[in-house]
N, C-alpha and C positions, 0 to 999 in steps of 0.2 A: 414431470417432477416439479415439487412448489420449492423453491430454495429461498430460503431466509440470509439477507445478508445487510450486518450489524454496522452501524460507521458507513449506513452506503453514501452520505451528504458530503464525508472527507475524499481525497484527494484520490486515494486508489479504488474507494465506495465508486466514483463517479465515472474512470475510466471502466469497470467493471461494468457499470452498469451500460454504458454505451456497446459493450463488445456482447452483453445480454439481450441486448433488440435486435439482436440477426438471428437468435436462438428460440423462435417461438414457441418450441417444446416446453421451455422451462419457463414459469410460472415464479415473478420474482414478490416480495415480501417483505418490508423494511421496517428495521429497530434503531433510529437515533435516542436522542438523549428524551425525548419526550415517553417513549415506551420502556425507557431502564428508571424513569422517573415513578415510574405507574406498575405497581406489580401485577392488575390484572392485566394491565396493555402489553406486557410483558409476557405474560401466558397465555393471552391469547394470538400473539403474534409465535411463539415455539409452537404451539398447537397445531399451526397452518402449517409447519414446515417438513419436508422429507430430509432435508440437510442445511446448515445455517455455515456460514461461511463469517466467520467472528474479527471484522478489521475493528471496529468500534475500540478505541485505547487513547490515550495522551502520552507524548512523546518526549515535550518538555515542560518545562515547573518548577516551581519548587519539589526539591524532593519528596519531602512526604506525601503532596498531591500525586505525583506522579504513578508514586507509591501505591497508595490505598484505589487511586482510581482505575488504575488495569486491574489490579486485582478483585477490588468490585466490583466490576465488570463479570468478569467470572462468577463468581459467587452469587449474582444475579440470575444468569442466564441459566446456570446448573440448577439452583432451588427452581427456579420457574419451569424446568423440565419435569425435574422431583415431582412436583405438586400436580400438574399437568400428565404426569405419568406417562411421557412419551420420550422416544429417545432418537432423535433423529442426528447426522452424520452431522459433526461438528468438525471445520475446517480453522483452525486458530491460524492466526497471522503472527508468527514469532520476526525475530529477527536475529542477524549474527552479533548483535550485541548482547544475546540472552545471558553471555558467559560473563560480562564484563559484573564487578563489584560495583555497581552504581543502583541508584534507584528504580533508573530504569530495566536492567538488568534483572536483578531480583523480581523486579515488579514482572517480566514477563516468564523467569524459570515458577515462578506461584501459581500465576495465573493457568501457563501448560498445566503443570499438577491438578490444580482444579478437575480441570474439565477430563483428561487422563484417569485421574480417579473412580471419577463418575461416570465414565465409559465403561471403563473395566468392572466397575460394581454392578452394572446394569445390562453390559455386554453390546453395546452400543460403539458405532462405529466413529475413532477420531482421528484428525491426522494434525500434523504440527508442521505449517508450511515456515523455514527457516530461511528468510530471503534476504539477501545484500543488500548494497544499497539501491533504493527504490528512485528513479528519476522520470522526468515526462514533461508532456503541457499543460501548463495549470499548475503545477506541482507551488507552493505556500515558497517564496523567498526567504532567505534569515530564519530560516526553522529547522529543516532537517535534512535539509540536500543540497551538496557544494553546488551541484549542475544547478539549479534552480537559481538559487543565490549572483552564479555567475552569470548566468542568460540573463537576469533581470538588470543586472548593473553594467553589463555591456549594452542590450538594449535601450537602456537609460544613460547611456553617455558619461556611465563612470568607472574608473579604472579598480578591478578586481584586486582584491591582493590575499596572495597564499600566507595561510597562519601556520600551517602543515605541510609539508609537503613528502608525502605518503602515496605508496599506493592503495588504493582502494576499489572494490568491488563492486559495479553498476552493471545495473540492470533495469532494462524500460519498462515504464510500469503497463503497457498493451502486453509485453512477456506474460508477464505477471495475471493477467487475466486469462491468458491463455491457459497457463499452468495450474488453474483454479478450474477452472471450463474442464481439462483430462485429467481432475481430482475427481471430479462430479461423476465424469462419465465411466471411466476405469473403476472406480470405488478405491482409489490407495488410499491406505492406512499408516499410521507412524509418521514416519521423520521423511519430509520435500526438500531436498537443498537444494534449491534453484542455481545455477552456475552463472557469476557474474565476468562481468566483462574486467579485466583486472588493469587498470590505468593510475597514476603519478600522477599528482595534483597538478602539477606544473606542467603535464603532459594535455592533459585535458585542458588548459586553460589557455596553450596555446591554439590545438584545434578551436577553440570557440571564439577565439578572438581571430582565427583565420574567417570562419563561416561569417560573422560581424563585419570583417572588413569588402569581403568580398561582395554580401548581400546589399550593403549600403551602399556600394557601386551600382546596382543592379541589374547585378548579375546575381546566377543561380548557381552556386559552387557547385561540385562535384558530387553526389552522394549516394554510388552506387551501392560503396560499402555500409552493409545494416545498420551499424551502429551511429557512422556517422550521419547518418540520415535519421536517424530517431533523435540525433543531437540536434539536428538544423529545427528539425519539426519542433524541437522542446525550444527554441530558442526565439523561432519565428511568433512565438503563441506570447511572447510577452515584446512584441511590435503592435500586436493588436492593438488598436485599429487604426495608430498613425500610419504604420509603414506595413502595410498591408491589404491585399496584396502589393507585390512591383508591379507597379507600371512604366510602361516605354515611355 
């Protein structure tokens, strides 16, 4: 299989693409901003593809960028199929903010439609992965994930503070490439609702300031349990390369 996948340079593009080098079946193919810039570089990277896996989007912005650029995004990719006359398995990256009235919101219920559209007119396979929220190592600080945000300012010696406190819906973003990996292989269609981890801001902020205290002793805290060990590991990657690894 050659799978095309769009935004591979961002933050879920990169962990995907790592959990893709143990998979040498699959034959990978990449559309940043340089190929959505160039409408032949554009068709001829859909051409190469048996399935395109579409992270490529802007999260925050002003609204009207936010706006017009998921959606162009789409609008993009679909005419460049059009024109190329091929129709290969489009994997979109939604989120459970699809419902909210914001920019971003709208900008990705359009975008689905797009490509939904164009599946159906053509009879081409699509599916609409709708994931919670996305957290990891490397994951961008101050952008679009409290875990991120908070690992980076405990790491850095400064004190978090809760603006919300909510629960909310986490999910590791190595899941997440999984879930994408048995899209490929199963062929699903429709609607993916990834099942997130459900935690209380203030619940979460505790755990991370326990793994902080305890790692800067060093020592190795506890972390048999999955999640919290995908917390240490998202937490440890923004020690890099002062306090890293522990040494005796």
């Amino acid at each position: 299989m050659r799978l095309g996948i769009t935004g591979s340079s961002g933050f879920i593009g990169w962990h995907l693409r790592c959990h893709l080098l143990q998979r040498p079946e699959i034959e990978c193919v990449f559309a940043n901003e340089d190929e959505f810039s160039s409408g032949d570089a554009l068709k001829d990277f859909v051409s190469q593809c048996d399935a395109i896996i579409h992270l490529a989007g802007m999260n925050r912005g002003k609204e009207q960028k936010v706006y017009e650029t998921n959606v162009t995004l789409a609008e993009k990719l679909v005419k460049a199929c059009e024109e190329k006359r091929v129709g290969p398995h489009i994997i979109f990256t939604n989120s459970i903010q699809y419902k909210l009235n914001n920019a971003y919101g709208r900008s990705k219920r359009e975008a689905w439609s797009i490509i939904k559209k164009w599946s159906q007119k053509i009879g081409a396979k699509c599916t609409n992965v709708i994931l919670p929220n996305v957290f990891g190592e490397h994951c961008r600080p101050f952008y679009n994930s409290v875990v991120a945000t908070f690992c980076y300012q405990l790491a850095n010696g400064y004190e978090p503070k809760i603006i919300e406190d909510r629960v909310i819906p986490l999910i590791h973003v190595g899941k997440v490439a999984e879930i994408f990996i048995k899209i490929l292989q199963e062929g699903l269609e429709g609607d993916v609702r990834p099942e997130g981890k459900e935690i209380k801001v203030s619940k979460l902020l505790d755990l991370l300031s326990n793994l902080d205290s305890t790692y800067k002793q060093g020592i190795i805290p506890e972390v048999s349990d999955s999640f919290i060990r995908q917390l240490f590991n998202t937490y440890r990657s923004y020690l890099f390369p002062s306090f890293y690894p522990v040494r005796p």
